[in-house]
Backbone as CSV, one residue per row, in Angstrom:
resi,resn,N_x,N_y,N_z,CA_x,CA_y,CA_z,C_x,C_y,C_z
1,UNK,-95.699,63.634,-41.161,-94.918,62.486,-40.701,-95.787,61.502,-39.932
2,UNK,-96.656,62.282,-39.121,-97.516,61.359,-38.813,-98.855,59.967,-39.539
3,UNK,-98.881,61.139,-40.817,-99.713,59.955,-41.485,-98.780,58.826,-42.050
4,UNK,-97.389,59.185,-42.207,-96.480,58.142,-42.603,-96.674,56.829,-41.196
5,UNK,-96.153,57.550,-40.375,-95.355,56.545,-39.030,-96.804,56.976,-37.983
6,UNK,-96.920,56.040,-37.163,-97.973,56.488,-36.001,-97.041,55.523,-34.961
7,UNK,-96.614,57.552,-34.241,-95.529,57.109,-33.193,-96.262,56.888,-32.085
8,UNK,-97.748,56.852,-31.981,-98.573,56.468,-30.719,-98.641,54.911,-30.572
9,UNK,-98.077,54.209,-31.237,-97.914,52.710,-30.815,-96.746,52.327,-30.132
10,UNK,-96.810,51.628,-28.806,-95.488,51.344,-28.359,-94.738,50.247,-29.082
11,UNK,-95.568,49.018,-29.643,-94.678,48.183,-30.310,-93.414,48.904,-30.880
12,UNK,-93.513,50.444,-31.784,-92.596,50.782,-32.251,-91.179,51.215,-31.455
13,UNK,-91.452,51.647,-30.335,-90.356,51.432,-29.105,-89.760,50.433,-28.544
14,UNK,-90.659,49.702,-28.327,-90.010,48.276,-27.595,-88.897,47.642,-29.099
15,UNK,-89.700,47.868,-30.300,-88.486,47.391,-31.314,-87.480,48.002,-31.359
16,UNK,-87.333,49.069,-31.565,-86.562,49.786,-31.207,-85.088,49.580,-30.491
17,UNK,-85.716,49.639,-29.219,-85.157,49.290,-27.651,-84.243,48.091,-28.161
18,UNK,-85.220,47.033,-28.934,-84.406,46.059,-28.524,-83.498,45.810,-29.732
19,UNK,-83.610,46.798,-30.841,-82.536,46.900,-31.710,-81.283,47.350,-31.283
20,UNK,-81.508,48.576,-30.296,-80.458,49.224,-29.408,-79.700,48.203,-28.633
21,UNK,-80.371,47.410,-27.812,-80.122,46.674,-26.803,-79.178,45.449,-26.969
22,UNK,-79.862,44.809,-28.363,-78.870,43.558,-28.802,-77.546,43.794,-29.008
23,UNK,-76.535,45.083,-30.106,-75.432,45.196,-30.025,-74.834,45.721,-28.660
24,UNK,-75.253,46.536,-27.948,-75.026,46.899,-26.335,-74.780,45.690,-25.341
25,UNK,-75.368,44.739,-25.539,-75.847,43.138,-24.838,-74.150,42.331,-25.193
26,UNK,-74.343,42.135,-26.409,-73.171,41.397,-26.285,-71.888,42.003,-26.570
27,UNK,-71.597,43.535,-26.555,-70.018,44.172,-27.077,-70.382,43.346,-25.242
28,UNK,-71.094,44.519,-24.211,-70.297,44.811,-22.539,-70.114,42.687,-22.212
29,UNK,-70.954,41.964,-22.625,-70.697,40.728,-22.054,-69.777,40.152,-22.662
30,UNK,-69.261,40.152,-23.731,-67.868,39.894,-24.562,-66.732,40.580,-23.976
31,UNK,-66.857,42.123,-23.773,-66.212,41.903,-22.485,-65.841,42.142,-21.346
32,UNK,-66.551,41.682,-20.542,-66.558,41.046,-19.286,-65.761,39.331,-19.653
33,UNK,-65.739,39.286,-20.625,-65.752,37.697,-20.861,-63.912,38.169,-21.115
34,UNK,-63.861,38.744,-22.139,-62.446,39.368,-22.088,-61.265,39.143,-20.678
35,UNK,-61.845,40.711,-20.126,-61.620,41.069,-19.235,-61.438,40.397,-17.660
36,UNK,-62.954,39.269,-17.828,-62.596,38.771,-16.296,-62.872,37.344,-16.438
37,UNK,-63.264,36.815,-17.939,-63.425,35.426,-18.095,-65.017,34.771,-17.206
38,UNK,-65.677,35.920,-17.328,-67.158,35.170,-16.571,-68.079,34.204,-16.786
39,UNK,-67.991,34.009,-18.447,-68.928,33.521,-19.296,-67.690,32.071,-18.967
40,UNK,-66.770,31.763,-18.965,-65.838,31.147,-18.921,-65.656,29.832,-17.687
41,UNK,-65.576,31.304,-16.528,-66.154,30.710,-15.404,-67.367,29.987,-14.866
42,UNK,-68.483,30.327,-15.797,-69.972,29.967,-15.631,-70.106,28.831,-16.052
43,UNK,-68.822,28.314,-17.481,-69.382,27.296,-18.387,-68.012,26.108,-17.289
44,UNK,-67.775,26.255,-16.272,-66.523,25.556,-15.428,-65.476,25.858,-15.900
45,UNK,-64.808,26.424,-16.648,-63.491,26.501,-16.992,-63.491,26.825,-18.374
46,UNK,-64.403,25.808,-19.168,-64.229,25.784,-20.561,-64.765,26.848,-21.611
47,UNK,-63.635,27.885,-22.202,-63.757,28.605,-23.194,-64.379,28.382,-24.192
48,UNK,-64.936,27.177,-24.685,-65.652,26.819,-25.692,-66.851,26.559,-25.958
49,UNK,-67.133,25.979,-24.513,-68.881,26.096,-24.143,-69.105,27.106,-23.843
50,UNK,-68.421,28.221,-23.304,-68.771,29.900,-23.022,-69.226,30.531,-24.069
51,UNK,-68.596,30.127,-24.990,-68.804,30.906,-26.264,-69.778,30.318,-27.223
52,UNK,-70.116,29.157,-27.138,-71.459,28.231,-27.405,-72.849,29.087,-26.827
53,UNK,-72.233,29.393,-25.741,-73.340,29.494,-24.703,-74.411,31.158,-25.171
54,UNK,-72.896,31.993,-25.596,-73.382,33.131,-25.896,-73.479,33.304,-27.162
55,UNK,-73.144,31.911,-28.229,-73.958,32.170,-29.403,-75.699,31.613,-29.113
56,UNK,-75.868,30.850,-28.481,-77.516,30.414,-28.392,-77.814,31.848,-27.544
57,UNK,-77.036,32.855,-26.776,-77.771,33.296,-26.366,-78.118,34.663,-27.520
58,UNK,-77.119,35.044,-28.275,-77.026,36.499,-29.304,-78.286,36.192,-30.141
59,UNK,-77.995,34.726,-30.686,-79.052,34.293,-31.937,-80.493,34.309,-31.287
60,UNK,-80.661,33.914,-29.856,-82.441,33.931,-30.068,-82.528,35.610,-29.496
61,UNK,-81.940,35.934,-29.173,-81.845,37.568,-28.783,-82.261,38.036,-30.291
62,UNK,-81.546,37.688,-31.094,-81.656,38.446,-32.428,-83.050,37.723,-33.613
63,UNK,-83.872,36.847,-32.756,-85.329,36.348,-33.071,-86.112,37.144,-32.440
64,UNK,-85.489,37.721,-31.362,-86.926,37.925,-30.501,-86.550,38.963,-31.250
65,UNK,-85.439,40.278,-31.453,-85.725,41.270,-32.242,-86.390,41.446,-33.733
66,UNK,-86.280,40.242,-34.358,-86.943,40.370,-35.774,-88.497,40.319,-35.522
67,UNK,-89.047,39.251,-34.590,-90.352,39.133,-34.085,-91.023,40.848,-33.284
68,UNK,-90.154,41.179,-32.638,-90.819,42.134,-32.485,-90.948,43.444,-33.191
69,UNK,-89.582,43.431,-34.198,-89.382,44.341,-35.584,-91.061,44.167,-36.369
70,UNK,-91.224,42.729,-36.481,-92.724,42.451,-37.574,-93.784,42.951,-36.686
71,UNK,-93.716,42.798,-36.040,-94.916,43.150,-34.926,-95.085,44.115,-34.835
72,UNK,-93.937,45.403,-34.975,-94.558,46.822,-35.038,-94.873,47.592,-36.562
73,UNK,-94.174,46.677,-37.057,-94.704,46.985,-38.657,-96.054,46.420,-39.027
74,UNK,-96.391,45.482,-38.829,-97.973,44.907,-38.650,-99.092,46.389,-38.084
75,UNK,-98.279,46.947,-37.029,-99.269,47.409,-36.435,-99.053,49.375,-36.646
76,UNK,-98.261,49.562,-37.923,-98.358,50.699,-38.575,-98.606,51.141,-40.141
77,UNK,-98.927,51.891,-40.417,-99.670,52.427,-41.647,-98.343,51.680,-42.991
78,UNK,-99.223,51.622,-43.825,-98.602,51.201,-45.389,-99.020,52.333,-46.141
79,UNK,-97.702,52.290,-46.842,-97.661,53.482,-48.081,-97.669,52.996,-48.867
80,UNK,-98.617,53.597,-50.080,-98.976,52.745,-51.876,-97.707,52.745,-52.460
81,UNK,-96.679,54.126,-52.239,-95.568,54.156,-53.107,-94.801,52.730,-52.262
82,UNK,-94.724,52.539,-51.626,-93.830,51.547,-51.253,-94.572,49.943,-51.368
83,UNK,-95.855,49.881,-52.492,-96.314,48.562,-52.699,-96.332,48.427,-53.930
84,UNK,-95.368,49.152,-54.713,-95.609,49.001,-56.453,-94.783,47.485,-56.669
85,UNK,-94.671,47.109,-58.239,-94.218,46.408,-58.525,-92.594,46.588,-58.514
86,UNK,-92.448,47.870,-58.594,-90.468,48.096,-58.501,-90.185,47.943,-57.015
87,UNK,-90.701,48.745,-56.431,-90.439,48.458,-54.703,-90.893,46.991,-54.098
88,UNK,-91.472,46.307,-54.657,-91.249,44.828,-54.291,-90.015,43.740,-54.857
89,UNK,-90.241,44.567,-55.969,-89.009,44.072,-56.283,-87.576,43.756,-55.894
90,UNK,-87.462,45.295,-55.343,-86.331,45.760,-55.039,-86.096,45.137,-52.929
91,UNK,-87.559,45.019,-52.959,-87.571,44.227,-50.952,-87.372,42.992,-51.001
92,UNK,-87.416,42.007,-52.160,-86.951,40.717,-52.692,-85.414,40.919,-52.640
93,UNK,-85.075,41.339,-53.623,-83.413,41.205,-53.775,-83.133,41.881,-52.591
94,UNK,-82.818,42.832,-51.840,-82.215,43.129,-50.720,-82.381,41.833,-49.612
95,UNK,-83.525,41.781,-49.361,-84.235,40.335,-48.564,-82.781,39.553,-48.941
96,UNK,-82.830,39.115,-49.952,-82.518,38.342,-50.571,-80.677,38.160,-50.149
97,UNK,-80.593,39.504,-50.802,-78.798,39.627,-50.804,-78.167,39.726,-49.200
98,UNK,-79.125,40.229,-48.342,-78.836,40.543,-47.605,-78.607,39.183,-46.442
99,UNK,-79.866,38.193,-46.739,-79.495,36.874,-45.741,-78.356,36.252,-46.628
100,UNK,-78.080,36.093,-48.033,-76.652,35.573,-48.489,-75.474,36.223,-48.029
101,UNK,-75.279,37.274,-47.876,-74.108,37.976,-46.457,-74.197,37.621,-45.613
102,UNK,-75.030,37.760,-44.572,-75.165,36.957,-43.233,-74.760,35.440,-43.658
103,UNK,-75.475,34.970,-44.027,-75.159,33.028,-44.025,-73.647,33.170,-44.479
104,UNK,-73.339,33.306,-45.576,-72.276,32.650,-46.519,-70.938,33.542,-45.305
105,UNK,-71.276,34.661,-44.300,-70.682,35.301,-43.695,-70.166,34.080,-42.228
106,UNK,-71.813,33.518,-41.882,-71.126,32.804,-40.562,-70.629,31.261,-41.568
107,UNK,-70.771,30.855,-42.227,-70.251,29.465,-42.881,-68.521,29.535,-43.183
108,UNK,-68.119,31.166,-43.607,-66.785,31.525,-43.798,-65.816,31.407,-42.261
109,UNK,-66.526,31.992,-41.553,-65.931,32.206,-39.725,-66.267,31.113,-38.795
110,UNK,-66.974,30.243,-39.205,-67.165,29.370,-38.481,-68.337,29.814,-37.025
111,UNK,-68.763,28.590,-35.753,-69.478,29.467,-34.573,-68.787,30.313,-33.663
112,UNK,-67.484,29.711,-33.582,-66.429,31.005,-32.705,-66.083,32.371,-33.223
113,UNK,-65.660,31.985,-34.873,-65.484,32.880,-35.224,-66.586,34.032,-36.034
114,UNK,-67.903,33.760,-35.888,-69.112,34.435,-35.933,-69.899,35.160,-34.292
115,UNK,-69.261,34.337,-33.530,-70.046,34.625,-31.733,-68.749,35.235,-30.920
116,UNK,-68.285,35.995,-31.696,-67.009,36.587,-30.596,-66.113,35.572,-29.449
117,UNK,-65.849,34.861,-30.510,-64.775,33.714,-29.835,-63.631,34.089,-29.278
118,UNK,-63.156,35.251,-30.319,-61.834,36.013,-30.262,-61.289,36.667,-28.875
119,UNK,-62.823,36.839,-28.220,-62.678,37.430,-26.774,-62.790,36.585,-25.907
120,UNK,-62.975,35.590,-25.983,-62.687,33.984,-25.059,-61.406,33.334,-25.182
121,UNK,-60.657,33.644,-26.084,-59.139,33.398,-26.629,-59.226,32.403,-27.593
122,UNK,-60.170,32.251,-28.155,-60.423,30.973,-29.474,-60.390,32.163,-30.390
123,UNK,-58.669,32.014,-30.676,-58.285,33.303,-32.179,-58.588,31.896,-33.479
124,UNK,-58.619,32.643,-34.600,-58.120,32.513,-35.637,-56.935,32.790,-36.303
125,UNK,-56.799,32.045,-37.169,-55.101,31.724,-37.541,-54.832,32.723,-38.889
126,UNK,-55.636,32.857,-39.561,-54.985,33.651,-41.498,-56.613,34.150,-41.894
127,UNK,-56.196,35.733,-41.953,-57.305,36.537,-42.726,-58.540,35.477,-43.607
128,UNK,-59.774,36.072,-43.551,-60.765,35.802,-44.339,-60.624,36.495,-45.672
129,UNK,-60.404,36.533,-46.515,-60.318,37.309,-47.918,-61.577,36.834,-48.788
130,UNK,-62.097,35.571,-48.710,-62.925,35.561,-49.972,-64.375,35.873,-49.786
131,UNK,-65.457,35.830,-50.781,-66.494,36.240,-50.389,-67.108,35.640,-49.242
132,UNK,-67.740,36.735,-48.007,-68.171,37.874,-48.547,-67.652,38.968,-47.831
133,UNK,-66.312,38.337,-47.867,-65.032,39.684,-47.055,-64.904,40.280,-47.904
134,UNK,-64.468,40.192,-49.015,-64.032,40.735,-50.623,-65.701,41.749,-51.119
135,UNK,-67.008,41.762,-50.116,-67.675,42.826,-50.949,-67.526,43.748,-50.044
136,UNK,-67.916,43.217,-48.785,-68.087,44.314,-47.144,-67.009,44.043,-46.191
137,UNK,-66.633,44.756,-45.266,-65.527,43.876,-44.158,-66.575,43.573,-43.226
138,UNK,-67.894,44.130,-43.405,-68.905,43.465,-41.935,-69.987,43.123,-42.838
139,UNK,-69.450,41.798,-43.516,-71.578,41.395,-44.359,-72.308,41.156,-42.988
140,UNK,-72.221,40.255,-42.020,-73.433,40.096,-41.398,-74.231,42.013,-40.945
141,UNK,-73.319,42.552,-40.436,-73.960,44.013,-40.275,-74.774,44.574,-41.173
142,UNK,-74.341,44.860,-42.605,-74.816,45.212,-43.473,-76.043,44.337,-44.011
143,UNK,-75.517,43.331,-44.269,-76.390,42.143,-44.445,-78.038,42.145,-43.503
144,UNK,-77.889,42.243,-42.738,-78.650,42.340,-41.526,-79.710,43.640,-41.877
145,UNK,-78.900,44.421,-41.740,-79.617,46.124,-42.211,-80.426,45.640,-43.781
146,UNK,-79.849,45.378,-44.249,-80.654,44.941,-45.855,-81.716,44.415,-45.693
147,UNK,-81.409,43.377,-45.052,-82.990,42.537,-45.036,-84.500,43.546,-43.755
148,UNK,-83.619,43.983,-42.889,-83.920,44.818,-42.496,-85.262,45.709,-43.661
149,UNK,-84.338,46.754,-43.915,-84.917,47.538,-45.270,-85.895,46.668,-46.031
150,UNK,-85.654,45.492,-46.682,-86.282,44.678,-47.394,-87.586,44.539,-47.138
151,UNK,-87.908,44.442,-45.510,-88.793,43.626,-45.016,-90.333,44.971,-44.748
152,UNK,-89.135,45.862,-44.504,-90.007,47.135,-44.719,-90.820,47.562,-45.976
153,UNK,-89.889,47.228,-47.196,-90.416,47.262,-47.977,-91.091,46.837,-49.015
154,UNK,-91.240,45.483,-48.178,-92.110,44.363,-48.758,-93.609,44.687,-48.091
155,UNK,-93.708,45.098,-47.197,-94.868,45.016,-46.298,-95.617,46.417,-46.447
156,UNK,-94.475,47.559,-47.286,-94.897,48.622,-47.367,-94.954,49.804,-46.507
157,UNK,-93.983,49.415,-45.174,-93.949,50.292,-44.006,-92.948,51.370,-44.139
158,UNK,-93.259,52.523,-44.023,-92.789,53.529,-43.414,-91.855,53.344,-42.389
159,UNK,-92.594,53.181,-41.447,-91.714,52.992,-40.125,-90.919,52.123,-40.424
160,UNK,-90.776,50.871,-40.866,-89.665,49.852,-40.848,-88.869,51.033,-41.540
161,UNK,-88.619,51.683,-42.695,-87.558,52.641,-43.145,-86.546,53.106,-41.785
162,UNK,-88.135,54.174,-40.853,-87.329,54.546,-39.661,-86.430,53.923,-38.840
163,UNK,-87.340,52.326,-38.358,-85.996,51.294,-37.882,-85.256,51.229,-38.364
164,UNK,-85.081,50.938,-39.813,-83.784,50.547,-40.291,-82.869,51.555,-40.080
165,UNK,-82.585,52.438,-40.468,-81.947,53.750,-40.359,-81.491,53.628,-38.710
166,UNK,-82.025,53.137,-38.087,-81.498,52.976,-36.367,-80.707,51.833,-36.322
167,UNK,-81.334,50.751,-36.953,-80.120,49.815,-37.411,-78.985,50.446,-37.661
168,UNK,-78.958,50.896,-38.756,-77.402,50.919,-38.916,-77.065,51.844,-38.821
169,UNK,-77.384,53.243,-37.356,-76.390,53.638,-37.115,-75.997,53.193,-35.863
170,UNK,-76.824,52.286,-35.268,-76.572,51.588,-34.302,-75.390,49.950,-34.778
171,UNK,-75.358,50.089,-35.672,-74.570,49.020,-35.876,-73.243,49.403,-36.148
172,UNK,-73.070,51.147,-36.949,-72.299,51.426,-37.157,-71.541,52.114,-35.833
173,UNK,-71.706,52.432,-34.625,-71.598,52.520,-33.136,-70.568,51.777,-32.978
174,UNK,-71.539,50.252,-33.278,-70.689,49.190,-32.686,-69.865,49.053,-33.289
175,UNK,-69.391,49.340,-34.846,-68.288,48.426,-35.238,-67.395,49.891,-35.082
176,UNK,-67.509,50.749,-34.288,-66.115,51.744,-33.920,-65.733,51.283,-32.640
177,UNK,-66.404,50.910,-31.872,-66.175,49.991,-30.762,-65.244,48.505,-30.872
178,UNK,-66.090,47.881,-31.341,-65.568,46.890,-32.136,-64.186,45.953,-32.832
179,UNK,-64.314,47.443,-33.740,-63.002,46.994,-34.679,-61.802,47.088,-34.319
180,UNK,-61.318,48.163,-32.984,-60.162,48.788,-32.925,-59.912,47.625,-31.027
181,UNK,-61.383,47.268,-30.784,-60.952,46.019,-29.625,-60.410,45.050,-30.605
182,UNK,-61.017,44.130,-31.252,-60.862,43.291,-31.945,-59.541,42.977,-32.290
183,UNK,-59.198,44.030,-33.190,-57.599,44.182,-33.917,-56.604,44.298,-32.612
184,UNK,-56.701,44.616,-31.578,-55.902,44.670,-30.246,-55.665,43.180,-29.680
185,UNK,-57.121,42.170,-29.917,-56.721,41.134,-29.310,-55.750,40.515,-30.563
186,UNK,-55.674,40.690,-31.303,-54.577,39.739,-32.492,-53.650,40.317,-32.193
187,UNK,-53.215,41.736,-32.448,-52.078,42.466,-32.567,-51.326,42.026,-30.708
188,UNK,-52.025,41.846,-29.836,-51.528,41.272,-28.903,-50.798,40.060,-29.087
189,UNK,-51.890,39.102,-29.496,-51.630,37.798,-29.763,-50.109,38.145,-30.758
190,UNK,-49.866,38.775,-31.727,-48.826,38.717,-32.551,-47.355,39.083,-31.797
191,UNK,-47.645,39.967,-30.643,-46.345,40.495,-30.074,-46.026,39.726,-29.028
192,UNK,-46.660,39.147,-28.688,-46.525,37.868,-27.739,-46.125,36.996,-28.497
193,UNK,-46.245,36.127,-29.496,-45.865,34.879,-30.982,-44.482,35.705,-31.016
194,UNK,-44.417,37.118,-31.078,-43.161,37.215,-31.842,-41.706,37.634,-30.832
195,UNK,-42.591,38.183,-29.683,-41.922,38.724,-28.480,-41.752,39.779,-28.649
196,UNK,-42.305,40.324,-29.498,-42.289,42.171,-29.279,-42.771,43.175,-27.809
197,UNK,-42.355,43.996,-27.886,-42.647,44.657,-27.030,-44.414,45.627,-26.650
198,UNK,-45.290,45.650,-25.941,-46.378,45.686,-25.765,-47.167,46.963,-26.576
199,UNK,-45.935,47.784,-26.796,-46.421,49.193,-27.646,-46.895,48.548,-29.199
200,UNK,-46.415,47.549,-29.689,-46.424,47.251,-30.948,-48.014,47.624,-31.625
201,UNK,-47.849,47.580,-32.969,-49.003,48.128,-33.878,-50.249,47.015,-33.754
202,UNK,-51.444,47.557,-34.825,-52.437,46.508,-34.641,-52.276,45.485,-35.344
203,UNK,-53.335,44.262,-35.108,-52.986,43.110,-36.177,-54.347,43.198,-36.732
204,UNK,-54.400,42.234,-37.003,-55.594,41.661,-37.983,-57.045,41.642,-37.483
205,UNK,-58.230,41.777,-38.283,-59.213,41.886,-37.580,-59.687,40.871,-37.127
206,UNK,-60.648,40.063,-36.281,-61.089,39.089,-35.602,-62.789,39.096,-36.226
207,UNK,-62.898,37.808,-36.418,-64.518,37.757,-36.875,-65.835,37.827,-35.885
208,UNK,-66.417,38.658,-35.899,-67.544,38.659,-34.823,-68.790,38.861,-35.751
209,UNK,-69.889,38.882,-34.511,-71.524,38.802,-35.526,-72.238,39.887,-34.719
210,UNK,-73.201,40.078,-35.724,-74.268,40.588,-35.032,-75.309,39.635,-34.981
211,UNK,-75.257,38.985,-34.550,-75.636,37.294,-34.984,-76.478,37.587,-35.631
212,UNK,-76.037,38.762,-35.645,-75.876,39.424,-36.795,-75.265,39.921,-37.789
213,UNK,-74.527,40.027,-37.264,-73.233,40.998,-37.519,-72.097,40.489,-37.630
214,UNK,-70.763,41.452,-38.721,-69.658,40.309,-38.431,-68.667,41.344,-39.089
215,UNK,-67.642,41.012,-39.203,-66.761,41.182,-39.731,-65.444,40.521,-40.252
216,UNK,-64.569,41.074,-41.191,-63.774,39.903,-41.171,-62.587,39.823,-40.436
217,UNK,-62.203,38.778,-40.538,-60.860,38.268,-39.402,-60.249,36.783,-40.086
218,UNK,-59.344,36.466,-39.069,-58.079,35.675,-39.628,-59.518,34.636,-39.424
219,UNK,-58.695,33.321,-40.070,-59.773,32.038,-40.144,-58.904,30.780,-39.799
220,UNK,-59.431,30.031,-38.880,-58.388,28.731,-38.738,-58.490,27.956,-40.329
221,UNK,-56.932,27.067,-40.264,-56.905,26.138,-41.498,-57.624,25.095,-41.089
């Protein structure tokens, strides 16, 4: 394993770390934002620059992680099987498929509804159904992990394999976290619209990112 991965470099930790760190970063500050309206309070009142605020902050969070993702792959061993002509191939199209989930993912949800707006109270109005809700319910997650993989296996790294694999079970963490907050703030929102009583069932899911990441949820008209 060692001639694969050489775990004596720290770059490969600090990437790591900060793969861990980015979904951890914004579930607890989403909410706090929820919960006590801080991000809210910070921006004077306004829910909309709050949530502005913490998409510039998720997205360069999620640069500095790709930058330091390349940086530890730069600085670990390449495997021949992973530089043939099929395995490049195959780090193209993932590359590939994987930023068309992400994009075509935040262009569907809009910036609120890609930066956890839903927890600032900027809901959406009627389910996302079309692509690329209709392949994944979370393309940016998946999406993300792909290119992920891709990039590993364009460059021929081993270790990027290992990151990735931390990707997404670190992504998959979050969306058990996630999904069942999410669907609480609608299903709220619905028993309140309808005057039901507070026990009522869940509603609909809400779109968030991993600015990366996402899932689907209702969409304003």
């Amino acid at each position: 394993m060692d001639q694969l991965v050489d775990f004596g470099q720290p770059s490969l930790y600090i990437a790591a770390a900060m793969v861990v760190f980015n979904p951890t970063f914004w579930n607890t500050v989403a909410r706090l934002e929820y919960h006590n309206k801080t991000l809210t309070k910070l921006a004077g009142g306004n829910a909309l620059y709050g949530c502005y605020g913490l998409a510039v902050t998720i997205f360069a969070l999620g640069l500095i992680r790709d930058a330091l993702y390349e940086r530890a792959l730069r600085q670990q061993p390449s495997h021949p099987a992973l530089l043939s002509f099929a395995s490049q191939g195959l780090a193209a199209g993932l590359v590939a498929s994987g930023n068309t989930l992400v994009l075509s993912s935040m262009w569907a949800l809009g910036i609120t509804g890609t930066y956890l707006g839903d927890y600032f109270g900027i809901l959406m109005d009627e389910m996302v159904t079309g692509f690329p809700f209709n392949v994944t319910d979370a393309p940016m997650y998946y999406g993300s992990a792909m290119s992920f993989l891709g990039t590993a296996l364009w460059f021929g790294k081993p270790a990027g394999i290992l990151l990735t694999a931390l990707v997404f079970v670190v992504y998959k963490i979050a969306l058990s976290f996630e999904d069942p907050f999410t669907a609480e703030i609608y299903a709220k929102r619905d028993r309140e619209t309808k005057g039901l009583p507070k026990s009522g069932g869940a509603g609909p899911k809400g779109g968030t990112m991993e600015p990366k990441g996402g899932k689907i949820g209702p969409k304003k008209e």
